[in-house]
C-alpha positions in Angstrom: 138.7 84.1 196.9 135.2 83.7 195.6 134.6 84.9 192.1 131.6 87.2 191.4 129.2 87.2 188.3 129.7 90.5 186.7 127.3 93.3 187.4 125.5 95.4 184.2 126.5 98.6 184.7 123.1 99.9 183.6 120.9 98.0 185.2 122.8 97.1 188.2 122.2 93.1 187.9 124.2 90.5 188.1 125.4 89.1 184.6 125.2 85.2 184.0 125.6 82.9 181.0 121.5 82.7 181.4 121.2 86.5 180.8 123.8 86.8 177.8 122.1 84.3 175.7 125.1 81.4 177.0 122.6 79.3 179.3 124.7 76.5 181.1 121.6 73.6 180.5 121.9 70.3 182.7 120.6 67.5 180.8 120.9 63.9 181.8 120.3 61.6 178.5 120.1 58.0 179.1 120.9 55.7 176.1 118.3 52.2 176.8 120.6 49.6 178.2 118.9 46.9 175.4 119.7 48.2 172.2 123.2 48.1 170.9 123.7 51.6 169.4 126.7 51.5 167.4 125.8 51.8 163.8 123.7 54.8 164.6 124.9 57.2 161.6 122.7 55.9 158.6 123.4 51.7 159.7 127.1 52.5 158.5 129.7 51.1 160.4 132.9 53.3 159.1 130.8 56.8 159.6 129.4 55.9 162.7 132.9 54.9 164.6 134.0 58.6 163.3 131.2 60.3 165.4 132.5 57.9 168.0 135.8 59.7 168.0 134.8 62.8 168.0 132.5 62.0 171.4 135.9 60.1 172.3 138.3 63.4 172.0 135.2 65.8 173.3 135.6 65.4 177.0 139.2 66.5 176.9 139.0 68.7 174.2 136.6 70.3 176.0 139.1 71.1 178.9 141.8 71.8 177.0 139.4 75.3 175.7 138.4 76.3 178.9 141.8 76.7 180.3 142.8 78.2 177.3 140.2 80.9 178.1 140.3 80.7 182.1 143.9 81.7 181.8 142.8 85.1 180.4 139.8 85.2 182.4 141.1 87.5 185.0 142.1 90.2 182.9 138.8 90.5 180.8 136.9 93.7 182.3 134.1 93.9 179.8 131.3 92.6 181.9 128.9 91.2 179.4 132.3 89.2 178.0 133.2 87.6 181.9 129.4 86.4 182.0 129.6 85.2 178.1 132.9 83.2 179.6 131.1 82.1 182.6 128.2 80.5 180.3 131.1 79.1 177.9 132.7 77.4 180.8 129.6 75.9 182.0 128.6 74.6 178.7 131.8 73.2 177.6 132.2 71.3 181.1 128.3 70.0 180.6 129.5 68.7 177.2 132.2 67.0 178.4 130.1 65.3 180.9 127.7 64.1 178.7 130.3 63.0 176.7 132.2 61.1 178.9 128.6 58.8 179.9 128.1 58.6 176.4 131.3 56.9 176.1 131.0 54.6 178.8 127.9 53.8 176.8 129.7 52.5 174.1 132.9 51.1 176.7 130.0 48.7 177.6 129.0 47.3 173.8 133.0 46.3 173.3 134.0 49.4 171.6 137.3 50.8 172.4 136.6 54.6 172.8 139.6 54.9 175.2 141.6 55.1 172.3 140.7 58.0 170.9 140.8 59.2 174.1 144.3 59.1 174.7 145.7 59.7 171.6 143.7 63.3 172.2 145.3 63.9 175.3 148.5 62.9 173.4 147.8 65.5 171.2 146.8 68.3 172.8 149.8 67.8 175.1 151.4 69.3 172.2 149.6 72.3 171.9 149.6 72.7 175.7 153.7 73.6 175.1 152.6 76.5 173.4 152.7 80.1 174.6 149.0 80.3 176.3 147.9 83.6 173.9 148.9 80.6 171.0 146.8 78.0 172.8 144.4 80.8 173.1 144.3 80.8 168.9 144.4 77.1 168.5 141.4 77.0 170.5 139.4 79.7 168.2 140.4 77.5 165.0 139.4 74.5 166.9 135.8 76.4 167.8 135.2 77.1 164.3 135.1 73.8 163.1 132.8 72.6 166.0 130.4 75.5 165.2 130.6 74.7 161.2 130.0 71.1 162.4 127.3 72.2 164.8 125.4 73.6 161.9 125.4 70.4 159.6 124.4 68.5 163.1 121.3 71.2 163.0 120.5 71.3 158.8 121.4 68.2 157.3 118.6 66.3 156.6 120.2 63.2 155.9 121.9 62.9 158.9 118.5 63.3 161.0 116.6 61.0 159.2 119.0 58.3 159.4 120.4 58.5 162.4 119.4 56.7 165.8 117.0 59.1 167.3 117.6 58.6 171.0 121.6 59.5 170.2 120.7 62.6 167.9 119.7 64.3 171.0 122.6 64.8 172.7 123.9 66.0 169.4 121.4 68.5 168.9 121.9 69.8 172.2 125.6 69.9 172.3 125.3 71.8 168.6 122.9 74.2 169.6 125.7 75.0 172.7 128.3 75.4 170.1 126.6 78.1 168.1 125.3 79.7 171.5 128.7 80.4 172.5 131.0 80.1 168.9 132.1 83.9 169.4 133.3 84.0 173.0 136.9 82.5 172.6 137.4 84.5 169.8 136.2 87.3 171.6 138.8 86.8 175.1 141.8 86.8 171.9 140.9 89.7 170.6 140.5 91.6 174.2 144.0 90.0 174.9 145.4 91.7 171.7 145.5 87.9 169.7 147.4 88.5 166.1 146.6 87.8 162.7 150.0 85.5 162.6 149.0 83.3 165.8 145.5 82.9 164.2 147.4 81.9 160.9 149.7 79.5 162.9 146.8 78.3 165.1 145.3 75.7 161.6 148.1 74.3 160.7 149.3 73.5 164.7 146.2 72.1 165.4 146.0 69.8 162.1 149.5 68.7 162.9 148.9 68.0 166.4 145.4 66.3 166.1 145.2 65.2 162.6 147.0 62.0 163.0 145.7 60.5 166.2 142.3 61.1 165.3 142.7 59.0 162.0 144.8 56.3 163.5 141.8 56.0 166.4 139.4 56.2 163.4 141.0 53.0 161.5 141.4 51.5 164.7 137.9 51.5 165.6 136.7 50.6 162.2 139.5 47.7 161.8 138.2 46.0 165.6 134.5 46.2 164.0 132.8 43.3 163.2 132.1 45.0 159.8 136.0 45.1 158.9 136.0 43.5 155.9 132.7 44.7 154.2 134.6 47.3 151.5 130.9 48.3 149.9 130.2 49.8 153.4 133.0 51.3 153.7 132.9 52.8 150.2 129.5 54.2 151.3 130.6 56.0 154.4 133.2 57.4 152.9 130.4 58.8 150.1 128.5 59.7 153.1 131.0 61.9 155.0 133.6 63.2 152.3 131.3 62.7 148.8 129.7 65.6 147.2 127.6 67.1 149.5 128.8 64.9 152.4 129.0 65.6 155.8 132.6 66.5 156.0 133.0 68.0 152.3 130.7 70.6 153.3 132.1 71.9 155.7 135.8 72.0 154.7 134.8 75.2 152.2 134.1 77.0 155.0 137.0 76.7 157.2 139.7 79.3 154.9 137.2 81.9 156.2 138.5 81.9 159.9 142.5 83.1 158.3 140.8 86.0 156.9 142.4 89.1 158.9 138.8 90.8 158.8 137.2 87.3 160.4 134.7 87.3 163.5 132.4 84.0 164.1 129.3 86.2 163.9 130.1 87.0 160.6 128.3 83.4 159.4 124.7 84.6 161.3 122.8 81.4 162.8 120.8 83.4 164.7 117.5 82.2 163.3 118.7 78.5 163.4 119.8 79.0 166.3 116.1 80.6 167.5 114.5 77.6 166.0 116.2 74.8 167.6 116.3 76.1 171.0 112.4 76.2 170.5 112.2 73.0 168.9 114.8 71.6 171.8 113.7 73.3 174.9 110.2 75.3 173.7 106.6 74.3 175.6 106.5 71.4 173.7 110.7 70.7 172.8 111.7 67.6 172.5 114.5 67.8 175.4 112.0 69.0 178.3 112.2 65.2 179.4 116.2 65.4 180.1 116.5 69.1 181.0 117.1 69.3 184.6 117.9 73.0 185.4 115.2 74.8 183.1 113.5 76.8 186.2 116.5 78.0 187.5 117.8 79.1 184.2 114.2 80.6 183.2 114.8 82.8 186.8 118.0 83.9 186.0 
């Protein structure tokens, strides 16, 4: 059976990702074959191998939230919610795409990105034994870090001016999707009558399922780099991501706000950073005009 997009009911029209503010945006970055882009987070070896991680457990993290949300798909009737899922889906598998060539990226320059790889699949085999309406929650918690990340991709200034600019912009695109579309998985649980107690359980399952295979791939990767042994470094990217005012640190503040039983993802507005970086991005001038492949057909719908 083919599936339809939903229609308005006021205006009659079809309802797409495009039209709820969810755009699905094809871009094709291509990372030059003669530079060696490892190091790309400030020169530092230890912080840059964690971003390499997280681009390592993306592609199947990804998956793993869509079906969490497909599986309740069917039973959503709101119509502006199905197209919001429709443009979640198709950002999330874009993502993971992107992901996966940016990986192969650094398969090519030695470094082992297969690792984390499997040890997320590992992982999130776990949670996959779950009742799906607890899957379901674990994939809200998990969305609320990536859009709290997403934002310190977006504001932190340190992290823009230091990092490899050819690789920051598939990391401003992929944050800018995150906040697009933070709300929507939250959304389907709440339609599907999600508790307060499996959004309780949902941060301490996902920390125990995913905590310790993404800092075994983390040591991994930094103990098979060529930088191993150079402690100051080390000692500086861990200033650099957990320090005061690191890139980690400030986010963990944030996180206790998705147990509270009154929580919704819109709560934390990024609606005018949001606004600004899809003009910067994808504006008349934006930086990502080169890569975007689908912008006419996205501006139609």
């Amino acid at each position: 059976m083919t599936a339809h997009a939903p229609v308005s009911p006021a205006s009659g029209r079809r309802m797409t990702g495009a039209s709820v503010g969810i755009p699905p945006r094809q871009l094709e970055f291509r990372q030059p074959a003669d530079q060696a882009r490892h190091a790309f987070f400030n020169g530092n070896a230890l912080a840059s191998s964690l971003f390499v991680v997280m681009s390592g457990i993306f592609p199947p993290g990804e998956r793993f939230f869509m079906e969490s949300v497909r599986h309740f798909r069917e039973g959503i009737n709101d119509p502006k919610l199905r197209a919001e899922i429709s443009g979640f889906m198709g950002q999330e598998a874009l993502h993971g795409r992107e992901h996966e060539r940016l990986n192969a990226f650094f398969a090519e320059r030695g470094i082992d990105v297969a690792m984390p790889e499997r040890m997320i699949r590992i992982s999130l085999g776990l949670l996959e034994k779950l009742p799906a309406r607890q899957q379901l929650a674990c994939t809200t918690f998990m969305e609320h870090f990536t859009a709290l990340l997403a934002e310190q991709w977006l504001t932190d200034d340190r992290f823009q001016q230091t990092s490899d600019p050819e690789m920051l912009k598939l990391w401003y695109w992929h944050a800018l999707e995150e906040l697009e579309h933070k709300a929507v998985a939250y959304d389907v649980l709440d339609q599907v009558h999600g508790t307060h107690a499996e959004r309780l359980l949902a941060g301490p399952l996902v920390v125990a399922a995913l905590a310790p295979g993404i800092v075994f791939s983390w040591a991994w990767l930094v103990a098979k780099d060529s930088q191993r042994l150079n402690w100051r470094e080390h000692r500086r990217g861990l200033r650099e991501l957990f320090g005061r005012g690191g890139f980690i640190s400030s986010i963990l503040p944030k996180m206790p706000d998705f147990i509270r039983a009154d929580f919704h993802p819109a709560q934390h507005d990024t609606r005018v950073l949001e606004k600004m970086w899809r003009e910067k991005l994808f504006g008349q001038q934006g930086e990502l005009l080169q890569e975007f492949r689908n912008r006419e057909a996205l501006s139609a719908a």
